[in-house]
N, C-alpha and C positions, 0 to 999 in steps of 0.2 A: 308496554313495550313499543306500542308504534309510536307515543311522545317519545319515548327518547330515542328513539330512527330519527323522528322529523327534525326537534331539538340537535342531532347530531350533524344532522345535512346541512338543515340551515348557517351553522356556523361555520360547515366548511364552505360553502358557496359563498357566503359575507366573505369569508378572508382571502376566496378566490378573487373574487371582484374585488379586492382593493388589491393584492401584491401580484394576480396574475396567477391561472393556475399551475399548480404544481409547481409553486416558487416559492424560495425562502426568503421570508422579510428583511432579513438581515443584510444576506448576499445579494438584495436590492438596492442597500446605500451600497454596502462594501465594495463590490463589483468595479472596476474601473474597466468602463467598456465603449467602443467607440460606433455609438449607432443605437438602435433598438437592436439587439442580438436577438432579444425573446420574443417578437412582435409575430403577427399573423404573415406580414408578406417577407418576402424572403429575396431579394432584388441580388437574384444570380448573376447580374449581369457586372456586379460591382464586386467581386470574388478573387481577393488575392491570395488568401492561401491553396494548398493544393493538396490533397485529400484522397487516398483508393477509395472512392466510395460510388454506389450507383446511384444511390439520389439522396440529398440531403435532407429530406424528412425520415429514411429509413434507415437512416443507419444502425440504429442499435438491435431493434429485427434482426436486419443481416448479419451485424456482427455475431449474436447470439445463433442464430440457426448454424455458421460457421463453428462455433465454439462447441456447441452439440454435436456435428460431424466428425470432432476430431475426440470425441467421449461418448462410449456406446453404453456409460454409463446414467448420463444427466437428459434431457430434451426440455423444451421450453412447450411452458401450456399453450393451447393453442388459444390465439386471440387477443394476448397477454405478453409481456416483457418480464417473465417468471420462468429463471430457469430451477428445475427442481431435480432432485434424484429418481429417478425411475421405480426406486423402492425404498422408499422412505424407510427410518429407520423405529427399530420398536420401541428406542430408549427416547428419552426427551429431545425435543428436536430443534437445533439453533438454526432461527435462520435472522437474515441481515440485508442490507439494500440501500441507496441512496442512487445520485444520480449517475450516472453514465460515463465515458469518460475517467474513469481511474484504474483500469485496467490494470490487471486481473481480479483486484477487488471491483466486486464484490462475488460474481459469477465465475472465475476460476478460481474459486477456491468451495465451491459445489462438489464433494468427494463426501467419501464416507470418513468417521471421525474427525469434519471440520462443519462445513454448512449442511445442513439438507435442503435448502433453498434459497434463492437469491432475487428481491424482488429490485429492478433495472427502472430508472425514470429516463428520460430525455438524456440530453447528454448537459451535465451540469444542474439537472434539475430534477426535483422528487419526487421519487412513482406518488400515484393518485393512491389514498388510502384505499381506494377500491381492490389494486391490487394486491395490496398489501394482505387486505381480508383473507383471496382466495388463497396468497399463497397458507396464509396461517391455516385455514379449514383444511386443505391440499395435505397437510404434513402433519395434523394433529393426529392426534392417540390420546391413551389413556393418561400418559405419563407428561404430558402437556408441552407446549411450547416454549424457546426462550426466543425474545424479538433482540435482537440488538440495534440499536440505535445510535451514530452518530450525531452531534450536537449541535446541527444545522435548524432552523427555524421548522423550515419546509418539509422535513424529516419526522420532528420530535409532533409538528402535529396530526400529517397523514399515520405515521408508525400507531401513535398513541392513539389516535381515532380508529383505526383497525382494530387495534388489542382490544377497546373497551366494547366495540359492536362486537366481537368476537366471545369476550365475556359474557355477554347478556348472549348469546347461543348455547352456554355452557361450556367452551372450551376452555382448561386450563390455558393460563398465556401470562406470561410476566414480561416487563421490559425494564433493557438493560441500557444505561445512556454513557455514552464514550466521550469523553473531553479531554484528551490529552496534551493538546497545544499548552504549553510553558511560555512562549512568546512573550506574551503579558503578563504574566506571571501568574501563582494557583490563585491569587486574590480576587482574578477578575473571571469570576466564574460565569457570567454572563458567555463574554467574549471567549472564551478557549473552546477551541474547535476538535472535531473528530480527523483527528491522523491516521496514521500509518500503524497506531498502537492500537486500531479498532481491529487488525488483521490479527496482532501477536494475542488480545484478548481470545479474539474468537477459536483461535487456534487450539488455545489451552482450552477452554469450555467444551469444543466441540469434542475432543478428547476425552472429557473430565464427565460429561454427560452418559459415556456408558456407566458407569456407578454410582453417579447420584443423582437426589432428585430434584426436581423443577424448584425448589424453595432452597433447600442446601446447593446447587448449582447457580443459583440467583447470587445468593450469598455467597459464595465464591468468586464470583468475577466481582462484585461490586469492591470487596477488601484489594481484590487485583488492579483494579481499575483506579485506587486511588495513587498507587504506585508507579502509575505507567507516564514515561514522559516524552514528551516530544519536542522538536521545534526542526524546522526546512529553512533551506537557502534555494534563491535560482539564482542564475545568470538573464535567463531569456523568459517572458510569455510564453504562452500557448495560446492558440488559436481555434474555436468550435468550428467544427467540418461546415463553409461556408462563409466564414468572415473572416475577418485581417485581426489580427492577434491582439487581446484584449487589452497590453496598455505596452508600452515600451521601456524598455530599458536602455540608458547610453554603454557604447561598447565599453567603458573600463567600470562599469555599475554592477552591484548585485544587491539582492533583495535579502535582507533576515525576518524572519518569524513570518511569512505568508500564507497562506490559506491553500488549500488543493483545486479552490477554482477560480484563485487569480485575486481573493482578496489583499487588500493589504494588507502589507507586514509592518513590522514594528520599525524599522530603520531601512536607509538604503545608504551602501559603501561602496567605497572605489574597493576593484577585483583583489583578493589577496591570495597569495600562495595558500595548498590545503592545509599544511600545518597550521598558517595562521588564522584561517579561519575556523577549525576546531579551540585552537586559543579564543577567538572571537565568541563562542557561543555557549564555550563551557558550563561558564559562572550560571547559567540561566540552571542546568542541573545539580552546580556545586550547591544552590544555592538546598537540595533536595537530598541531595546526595555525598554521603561523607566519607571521610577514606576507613578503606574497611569495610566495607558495605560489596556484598556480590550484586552482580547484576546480571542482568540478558540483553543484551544489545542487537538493536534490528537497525540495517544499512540500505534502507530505502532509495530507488530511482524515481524520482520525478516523473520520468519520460524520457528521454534521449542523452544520458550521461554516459560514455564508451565503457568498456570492459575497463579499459585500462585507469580510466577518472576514479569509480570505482570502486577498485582494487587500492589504489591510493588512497583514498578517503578511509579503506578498512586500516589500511596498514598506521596511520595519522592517528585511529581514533582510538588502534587499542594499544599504542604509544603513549598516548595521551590517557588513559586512565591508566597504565602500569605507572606512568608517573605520578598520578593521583592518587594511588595506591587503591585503586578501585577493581576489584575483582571479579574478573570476568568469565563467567561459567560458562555464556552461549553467545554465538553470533548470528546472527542470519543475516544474509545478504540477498538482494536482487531488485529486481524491480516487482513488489508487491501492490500500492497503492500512486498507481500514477497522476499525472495530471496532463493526459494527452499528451504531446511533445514536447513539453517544459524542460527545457538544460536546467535539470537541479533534483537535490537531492534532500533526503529531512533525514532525522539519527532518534531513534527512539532508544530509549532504558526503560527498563522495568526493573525496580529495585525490589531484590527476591527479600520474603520475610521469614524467619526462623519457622513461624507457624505452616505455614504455606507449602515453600520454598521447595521438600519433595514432591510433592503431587505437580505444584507446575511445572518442575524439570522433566517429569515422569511425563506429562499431557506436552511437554511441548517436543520431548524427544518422539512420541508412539508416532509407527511408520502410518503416512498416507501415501495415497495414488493419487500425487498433486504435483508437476513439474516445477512448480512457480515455487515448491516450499524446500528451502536449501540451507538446514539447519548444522551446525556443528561446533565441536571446542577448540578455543584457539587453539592454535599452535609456538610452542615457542623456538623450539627448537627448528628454528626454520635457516641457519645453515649446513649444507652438508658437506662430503669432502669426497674427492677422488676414492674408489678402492685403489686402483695401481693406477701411479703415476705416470705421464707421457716418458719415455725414452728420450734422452738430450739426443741421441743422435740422430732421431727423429727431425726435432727441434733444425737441427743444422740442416737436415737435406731440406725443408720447407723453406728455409731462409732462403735458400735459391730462387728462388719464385721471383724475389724482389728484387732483385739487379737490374733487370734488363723492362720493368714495370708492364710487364705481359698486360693483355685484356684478362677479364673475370674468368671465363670460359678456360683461356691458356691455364691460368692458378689452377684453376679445378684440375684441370687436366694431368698436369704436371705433378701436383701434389698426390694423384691416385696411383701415376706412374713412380713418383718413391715410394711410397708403403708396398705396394707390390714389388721392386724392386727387393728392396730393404725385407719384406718375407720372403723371398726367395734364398739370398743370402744370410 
């Protein structure tokens, strides 16, 4: 046992010392960044973004001790960037983590029937398998753990490296690895990254885990997971708390198929209206996805896309598969897996299977106590009509208003003074 301790350190130390701890090897080329971002010194004095924060090596502490004051149900361990459930649960228990920075994944979504724990790395970068350990010991039972894993470098070795020291303790522990990005398409299974379909996965499991066990629950997300698609757009970067935004975009440019921490994506286009860039990104799902086929559609925020973008984006997308003939059981919207303050949005599916297909409607509908999770069925019928129609001679006394082109205030005024007239007589 102590060979394979030492055996397991050593190799994490070796790949610390070449990519830099708690970094992903990949999103070391990928990364287009202007400066050392990840370096020891920290030259505040050259800081052009601007950030609520009280010091930029603490942000994620802080943000995490805030996120437990506002849930009497979760606290983070002390010492650690592990926020967990205050009572763990007795069935098998999911938990999940990468780095920081994607808000509300990974740590708002710590509730009962989703995570039991959420292990937090730097911002953009991957907790130390050390954490990873405690939160697995932290949350284990009889009925064992499930780790879920994003498909990040820095991820797949701290995650993995916990599970198997976790093993050799005797904990049951299995791990589940998420790749959704379509960008490149399913052929390039190196390169497809963990999206926004790591949230819709876990959601289902964490559901699906009051009834089954740690081997049937394994085997459930994995058939789910090959299903699950994704691909993002932005407009804009984002920028880590303390440096200037990690690459640029020209104002009529936008980014397809990019990464959650500013990798790059598959092409870059001049801005199009949302219809047509739903048009634009389709084929990468047609390519999976056939008419006829139900699906569950999840309508992810980047970061900073207004209510109103969207709402548009929803309205676009499930236009766009009625035309496709693609059937739509679920929607979810919001901002679930961000990327800091990135203007952009990504569009997951998940294409439901005949075999499957109740249990996950069943795990993605069951209620949690989770703001962030805002699930429901389209709607089609979404014009409606007057019960009793305005009065024309309403209509005329209002038309008064306009003659003499009053101020705002006068209209109000005037048009309160007909209706009150107008009921009196």
């Amino acid at each position: 046992v102590f060979f394979f301790f030492f055996k397991q350190k050593t190799a994490y130390e070796i790949l610390s010392g070449l990519v830099g701890s708690e970094m992903c090897i990949r999103d070391r080329y990928q990364r287009r960044v202007h400066g050392d971002y990840f370096g020891d010194k920290m030259e505040t004095a050259k800081i052009p973004s601007k950030k609520f924060v009280n010091n930029y090596q603490n942000v994620v502490p802080d943000a995490l001790d805030g996120l437990c004051m506002l849930n009497s149900k979760i606290c983070r361990i002390e010492g650690t960037q592990i926020v967990t459930l205050k009572k763990p649960r007795t069935c098998v228990n999911v938990i999940c983590g990468g780095g920081s920075g994607h808000e509300p994944a990974h740590p708002g979504f710590v509730c009962d029937n989703i995570l039991s724990a959420a292990v937090c790395g730097g911002v953009f970068a991957s907790p130390s398998y050390q954490d990873v350990l405690k939160a697995i010991v932290h949350v284990a039972n009889e009925n064992g753990v499930l780790v879920i894993v994003k498909n990040y470098t820095g991820d797949c070795i701290n995650f993995e490296l916990a599970a198997d020291i976790a093993r050799s303790k005797g904990i049951k522990v299995m791990t589940l690895h998420v790749a959704d990005d379509i960008s490149l398409g399913l052929k390039h299974e190196i390169g497809r990254r963990g999206l926004a379909g790591t949230v819709l996965l876990y959601k289902i499991l964490g559901a699906a885990a009051q009834t089954l066990s740690l081997e049937k629950l394994h085997e459930f997300g994995a058939s789910l997971g090959k299903f699950i698609y994704t691909i993002g757009i932005s407009f804009s970067a984002c920028s880590i708390p303390g440096y200037p935004p990690m690459y640029t975009l020209g104002p009529d440019e936008m980014e397809i198929g990019l990464g959650i921490h500013g990798e790059k994506g598959l092409e870059r286009k001049k801005v199009m209206p949302c219809d047509a860039i739903i048009d634009e990104i389709f084929p990468k799902f047609r390519g999976e996805i056939k008419k006829g086929q139900e699906v569950v559609a999840l309508v992810n925020n980047l970061g900073s896309c207004t209510d109103i973008e969207m709402m548009i984006i929803v309205a676009n997308l499930i236009k766009k598969l009625n035309t496709e003939g693609i059937v739509l059981k679920r929607i979810i919207e919001g901002k679930l897996m961000s990327s800091l303050e990135m203007h952009g949005m990504s569009i997951t599916l998940l294409a439901l299977q005949e075999s499957t297909k109740d249990l996950t409607l069943q795990c993605l509908d069951a209620p949690v106590d989770c703001k962030h999770w805002k699930i429901t069925e389209p709607n089609s019928n979404i014009v409606g009509h007057l019960k009793q129609p305005i009065p024309t001679a309403i209509y005329k006394d209002l038309s008064l208003i306009h003659i003499s082109e009053p101020t705002r205030p006068e209209r109000i005024s005037y048009a309160v003074f007909c209706l009150k007239k107008k009921k009196k007589t």
